[in-house]
N, C-alpha and C positions, 0 to 999 in steps of 0.2 A: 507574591514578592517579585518587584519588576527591579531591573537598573536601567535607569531613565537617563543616564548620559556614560555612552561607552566613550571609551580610550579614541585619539583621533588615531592613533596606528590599530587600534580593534577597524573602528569605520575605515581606514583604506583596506584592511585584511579582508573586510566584509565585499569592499566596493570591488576588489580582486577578484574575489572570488566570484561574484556575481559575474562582472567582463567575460570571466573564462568559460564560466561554466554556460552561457548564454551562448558561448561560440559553439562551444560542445553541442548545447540543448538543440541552437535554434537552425543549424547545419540546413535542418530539412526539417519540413513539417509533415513529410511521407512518409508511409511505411517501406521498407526496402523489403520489397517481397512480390510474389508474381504478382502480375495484375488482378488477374483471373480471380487473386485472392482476398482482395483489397477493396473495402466503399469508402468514401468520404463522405461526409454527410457536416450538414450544419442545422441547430435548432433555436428558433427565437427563446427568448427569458426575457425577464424584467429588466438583467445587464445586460444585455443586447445580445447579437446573435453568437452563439457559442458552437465551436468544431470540436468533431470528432473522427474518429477513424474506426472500422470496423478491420479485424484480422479472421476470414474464414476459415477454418479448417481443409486442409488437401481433402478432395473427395467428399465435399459437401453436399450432403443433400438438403434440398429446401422441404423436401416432403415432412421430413426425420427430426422428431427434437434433437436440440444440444441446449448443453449446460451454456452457461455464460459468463464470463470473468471480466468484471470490470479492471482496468489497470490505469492506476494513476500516477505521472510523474512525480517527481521531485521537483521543489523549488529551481527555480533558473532554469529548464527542462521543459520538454516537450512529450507528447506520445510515443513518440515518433524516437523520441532520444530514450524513453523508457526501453522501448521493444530492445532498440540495441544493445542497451545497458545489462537487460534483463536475458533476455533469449527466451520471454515467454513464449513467443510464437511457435518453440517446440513443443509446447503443451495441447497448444491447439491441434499438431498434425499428428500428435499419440493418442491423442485422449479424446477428438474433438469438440474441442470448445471453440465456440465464438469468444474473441477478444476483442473489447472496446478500449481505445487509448482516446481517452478525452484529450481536452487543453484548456491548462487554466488560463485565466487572465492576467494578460503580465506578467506571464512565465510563473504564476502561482497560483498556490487556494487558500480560501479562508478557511482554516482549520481550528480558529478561535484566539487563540493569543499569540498565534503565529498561523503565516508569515508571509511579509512583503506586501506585495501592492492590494493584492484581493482581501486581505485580514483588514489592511486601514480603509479600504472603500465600502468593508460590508457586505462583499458579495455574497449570494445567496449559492454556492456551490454544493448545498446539499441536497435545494431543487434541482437545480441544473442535471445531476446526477438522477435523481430520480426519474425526470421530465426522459435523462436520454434512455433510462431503460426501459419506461414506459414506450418512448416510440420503437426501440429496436424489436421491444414484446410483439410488438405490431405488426412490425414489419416481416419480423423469423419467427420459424417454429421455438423457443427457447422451452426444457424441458421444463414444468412445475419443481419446482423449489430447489431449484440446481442454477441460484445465479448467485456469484460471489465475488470478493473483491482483495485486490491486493497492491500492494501501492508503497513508494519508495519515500523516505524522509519527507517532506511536506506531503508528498499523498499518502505517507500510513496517516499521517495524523489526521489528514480529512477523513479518510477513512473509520478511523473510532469516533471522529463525529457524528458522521453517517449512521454508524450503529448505533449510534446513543440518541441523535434528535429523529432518525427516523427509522426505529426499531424494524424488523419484516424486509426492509431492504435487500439486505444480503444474506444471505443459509449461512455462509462460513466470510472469514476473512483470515487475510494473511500478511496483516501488517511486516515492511520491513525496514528498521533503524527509524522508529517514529512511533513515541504513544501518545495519548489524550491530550491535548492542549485546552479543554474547555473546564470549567468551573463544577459544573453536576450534568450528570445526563439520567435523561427522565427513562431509560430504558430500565426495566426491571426481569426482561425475560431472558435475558442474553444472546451470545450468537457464538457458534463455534469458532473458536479462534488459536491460531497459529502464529507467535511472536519469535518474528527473528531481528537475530539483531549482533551488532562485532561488538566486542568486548572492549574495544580499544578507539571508540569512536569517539573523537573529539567535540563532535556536535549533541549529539546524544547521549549524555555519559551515563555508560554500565549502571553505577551506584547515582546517578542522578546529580543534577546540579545547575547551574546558571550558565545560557549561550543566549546572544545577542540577544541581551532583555526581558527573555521570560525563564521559566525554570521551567524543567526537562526532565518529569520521573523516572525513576530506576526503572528499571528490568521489573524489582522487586516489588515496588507499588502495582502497576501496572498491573502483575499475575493476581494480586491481592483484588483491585477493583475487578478485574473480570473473574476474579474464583466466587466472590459474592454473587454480582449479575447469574454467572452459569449455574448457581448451584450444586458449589463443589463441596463436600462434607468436611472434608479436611484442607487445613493450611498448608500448601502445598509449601518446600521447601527449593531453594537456588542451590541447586550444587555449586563449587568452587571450578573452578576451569583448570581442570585436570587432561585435557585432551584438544585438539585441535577442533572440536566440536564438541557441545557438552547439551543434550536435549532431554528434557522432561516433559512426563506429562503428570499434570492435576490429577488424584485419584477422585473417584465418585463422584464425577460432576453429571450435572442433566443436560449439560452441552459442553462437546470437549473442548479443554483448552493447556495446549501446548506451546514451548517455547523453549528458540537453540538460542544458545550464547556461542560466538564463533571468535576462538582467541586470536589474536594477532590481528585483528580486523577494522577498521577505522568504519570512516563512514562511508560506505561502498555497499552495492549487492553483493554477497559472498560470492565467490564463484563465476561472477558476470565481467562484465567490461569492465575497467579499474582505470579512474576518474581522479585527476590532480592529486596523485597520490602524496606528494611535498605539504600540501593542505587538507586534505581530509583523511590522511592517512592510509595504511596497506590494505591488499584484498589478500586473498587465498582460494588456489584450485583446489584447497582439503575438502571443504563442502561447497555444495551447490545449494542455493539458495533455491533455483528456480526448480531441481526436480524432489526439494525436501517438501515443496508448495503443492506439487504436481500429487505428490503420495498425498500428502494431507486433504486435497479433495478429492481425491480418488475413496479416500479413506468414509469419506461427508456421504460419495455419492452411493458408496455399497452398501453403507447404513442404512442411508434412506431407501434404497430399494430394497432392503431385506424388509424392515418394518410394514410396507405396502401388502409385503406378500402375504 
């Protein structure tokens, strides 16, 4: 179900939005972080050549696997405007990971029925993504099956693409305020997955519903397509938002999947920088988005090293 002619005050609210948030995004296409710790790197594709940014961990050693965490902007947004947004780069100097902050095209990605320039020209951003973790493989030790991905309103949603048109990609993901925008995805084995998301986001709404042309699943669809994919026994159930943070997990599944609802919360990183709040609504210091992410693969990586042993 599309609406195929918005309001001309919807298109200026849209065009607003985009001016501002481009100011925000496109500041800098750096990472603000030591040198020492930072590559830029660029890769040919079929769209032409494609940037990213690499975030090393303090105390990197090149000898030494590390995990890998793909991170992907949001619409109108950069890498670079991620890292800020987010403050993943903590994760990297706890736990360390390598962090990739790609860039889409025209400040976006094709994530299927949204959004912006990359969704109407076709881009192929799920190669892209794959092509860059293929060469970072190459380049760094990354450890066996500890690469994952996490990504803000138009990069969650590439992100469940990615899991769906190319299964194996990622160990875990951690979508957040962004699910599925495509039609079927041919994945049948699933992937551990961690859904966050504000309760009160105007773009993404809780219970679902119509934003700039495409419709935008619930919370509640969303845990249902991935409780099938993971192989969860039981229908897991949405608690009601009784608390400034309200998280569940799926029981019985054959790969976990989890998911907070954070009340009060528009469409922001919980807990991160807080972005045109007048237009996408409040954030909150109650949770942290980025170290509920941090547990959650911390969570992925214990598993998988217990089962090895």
């Amino acid at each position: 179900m599309r609406i195929t002619v918005p309001t001309v005050r919807h298109r200026m609210l849209l065009l607003t939005a985009g001016l501002l948030l481009g100011v925000v995004g496109c500041a800098s296409r750096t990472l603000e972080a030591p040198s020492d710790q930072v590559r830029t790197a660029q890769i040919a594709t079929a769209d032409g050549t494609r940037d990213y940014s690499l975030y090393l961990p303090r105390d990197f050693d090149t000898q030494q696997p590390h995990p890998l965490l793909v991170a992907l902007h949001g619409g109108w947004g950069t890498g670079a405007a991620l890292a800020r947004q987010s403050g993943l780069n903590r994760l990297a100097d706890r736990y360390g990971y390598v962090i990739a902050y790609p860039d889409g095209l025209k400040l976006s990605w094709n994530a299927g029925h949204c959004c912006g320039w990359a969704a109407d020209h076709g881009v192929d951003d799920v190669g892209f993504i794959r092509a860059m973790i293929a060469r970072i493989r190459s380049e760094y030790v990354i450890a066996p099956g500890q690469t994952y991905g996490t990504g803000f309103s138009n990069g969650a949603m590439l992100l469940h693409r990615i899991a769906c048109d190319a299964p194996g990609t990622f160990d875990a993901i951690a979508p957040v305020s962004g699910g599925p925008m495509i039609d079927r995805c041919v994945d049948r084995s699933g992937v551990a997955a961690l859904l966050i998301q504000g309760r009160d986001d105007p773009r993404i709404p809780w219970n679902g519903g119509m934003f700039d042309g495409s419709y935008r699943p619930a919370m509640a669809e969303v845990v249902t397509m991935l409780r099938q994919r993971n192989g969860c026994a039981q229908e897991p159930q949405i608690p009601a938002a009784d608390a400034p943070a309200t998280c569940s997990t799926a029981p019985a599944c054959r790969r976990s999947l989890e998911w907070c609802g954070v009340a009060g919360v528009g469409h922001q990183w919980p807990g991160g920088q807080t972005l045109l709040p007048a237009l996408l609504g409040a954030n909150s210091d109650a949770f942290d988005a980025t170290a509920t992410i941090g547990a959650f693969l911390e969570r992925q990586r214990a598993g998988r090293n217990a089962a090895q042993r």
